[in-house]
VOGU-3710 file (C-alpha; in Angstrom, 3 decimals, decimal comma):
1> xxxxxxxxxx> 41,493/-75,853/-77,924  40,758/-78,784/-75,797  40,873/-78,947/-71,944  40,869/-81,878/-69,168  40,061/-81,589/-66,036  40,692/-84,413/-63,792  39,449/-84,801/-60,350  39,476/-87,767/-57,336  43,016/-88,802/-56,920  43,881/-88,930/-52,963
11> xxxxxxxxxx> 45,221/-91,225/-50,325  44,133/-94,594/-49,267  44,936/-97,644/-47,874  45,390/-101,034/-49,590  42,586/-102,208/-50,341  40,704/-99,518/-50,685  38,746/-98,007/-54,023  39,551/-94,673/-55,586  37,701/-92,895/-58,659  39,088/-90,586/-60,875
21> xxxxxxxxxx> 36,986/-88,209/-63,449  38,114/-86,491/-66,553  36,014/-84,043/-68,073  36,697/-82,738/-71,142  36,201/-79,428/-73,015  36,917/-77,388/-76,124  36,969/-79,013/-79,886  36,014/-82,105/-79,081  34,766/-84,398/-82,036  33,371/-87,782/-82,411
31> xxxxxxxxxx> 35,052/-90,918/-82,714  37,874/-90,136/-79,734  39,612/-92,352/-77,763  39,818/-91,638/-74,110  41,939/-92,945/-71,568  44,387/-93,016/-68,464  47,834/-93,378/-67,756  49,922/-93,207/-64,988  53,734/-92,286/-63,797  54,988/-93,630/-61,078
41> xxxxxxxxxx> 58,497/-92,056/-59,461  61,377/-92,928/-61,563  59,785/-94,844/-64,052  58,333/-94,001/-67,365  54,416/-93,592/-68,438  52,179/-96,536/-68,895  48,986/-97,515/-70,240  46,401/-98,079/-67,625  43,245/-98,296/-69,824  41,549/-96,627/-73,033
51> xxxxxxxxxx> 37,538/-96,516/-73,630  36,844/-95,704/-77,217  33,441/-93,787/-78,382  31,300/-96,918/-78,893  32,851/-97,798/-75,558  35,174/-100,440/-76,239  37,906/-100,931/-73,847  41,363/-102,108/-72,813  43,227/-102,534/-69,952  46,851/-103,153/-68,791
61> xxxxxxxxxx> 47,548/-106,854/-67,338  48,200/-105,032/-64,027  44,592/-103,706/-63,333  42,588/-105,976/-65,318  39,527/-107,250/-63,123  40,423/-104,246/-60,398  40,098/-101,004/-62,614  37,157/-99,825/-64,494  36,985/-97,463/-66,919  33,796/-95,770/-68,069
71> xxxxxxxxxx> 32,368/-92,717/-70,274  29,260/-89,997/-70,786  29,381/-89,177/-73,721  26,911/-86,662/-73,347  29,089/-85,327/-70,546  32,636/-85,798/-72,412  33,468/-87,613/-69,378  35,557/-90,423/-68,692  35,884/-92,142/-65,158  37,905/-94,705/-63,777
81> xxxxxxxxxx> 37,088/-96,795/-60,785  39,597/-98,263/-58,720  39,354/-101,229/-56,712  41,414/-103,397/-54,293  43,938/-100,924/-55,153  47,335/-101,708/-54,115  50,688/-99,816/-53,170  51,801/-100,297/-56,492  49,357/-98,657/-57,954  50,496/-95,626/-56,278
91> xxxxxxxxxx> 51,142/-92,920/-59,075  50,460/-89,397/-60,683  47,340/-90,492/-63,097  47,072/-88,231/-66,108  43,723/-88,688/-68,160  44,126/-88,959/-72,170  41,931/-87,490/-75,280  43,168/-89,020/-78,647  41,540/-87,439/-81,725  42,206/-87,930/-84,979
101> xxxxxxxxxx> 45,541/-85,119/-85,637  46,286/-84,356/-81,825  46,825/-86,087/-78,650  45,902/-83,905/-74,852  46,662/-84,522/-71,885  45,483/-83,552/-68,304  47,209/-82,098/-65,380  47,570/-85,596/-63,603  46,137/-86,580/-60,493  48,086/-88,051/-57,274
111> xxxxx> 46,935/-91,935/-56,079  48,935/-92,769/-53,259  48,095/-96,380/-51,475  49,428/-96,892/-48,345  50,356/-100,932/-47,099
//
C-alpha cells in the first residue's frame, strides 16, 4: 500500500515563493516517476511537472523557469519550489507516484496567490 503525504501549500501574495513536499510511503520500488498536478476551480487537472528516478524532469509551459521540482531519493521525497508565483497559479496541488501497474495520488494541498 502506498501513501503521500503532502505538506506546504498556504497563502501568499504575488510574487511570492511557496514549497510543497511529498513524502512517500509503503511499496515503493525503483524506477518511479514522481510528480505534481494541480486543479484549479472549475477546470480540469493539469500537469505541473514530473521528476523521474535518475531525476529527469518536465515541466508545463506555464511554470517553466518559475517552478522547481526536486527529489531524495533516500527520503522518497519529492519537493516543488515555487517562485514569482502568480494568481493563476492559485490551485489545490495534489502530488503524483507513477509505478510500473498503479498510479497514487495525495490528498492535495491548497496554493492560493493573492494580486
Amino acid at each position: 500500500q502506498v501513501q503521500l503525504v503532502e505538506s506546504g501549500g498556504g497563502l501568499v501574495q504575488a510574487g511570492g515563493s511557496l514549497r510543497l513536499s511529498c513524502a512517500a510511503s509503503g511499496n515503493i520500488f525503483s524506477g518511479n516517476v514522481m510528480g505534481w498536478y494541480r486543479q484549479a476551480p472549475g477546470k480540469q487537472r493539469e500537469l505541473v511537472a514530473t521528476i523521474t528516478s535518475s531525476s529527469s524532469t518536465n515541466y508545463a509551459d506555464s511554470v517553466k523557469g518559475r517552478f522547481t521540482i526536486s527529489r531524495d531519493n533516500a527520503k522518497n521525497t519529492v519537493y516543488l519550489q515555487m517562485n514569482s508565483l502568480k494568481p493563476e497559479d492559485t490551485a489545490v496541488y495534489y502530488c503524483n507516484l507513477k509505478l510500473i501497474f498503479s498510479n497514487h495520488w495525495g490528498q492535495g494541498t491548497q496554493v492560493t496567490v493573492s494580486s
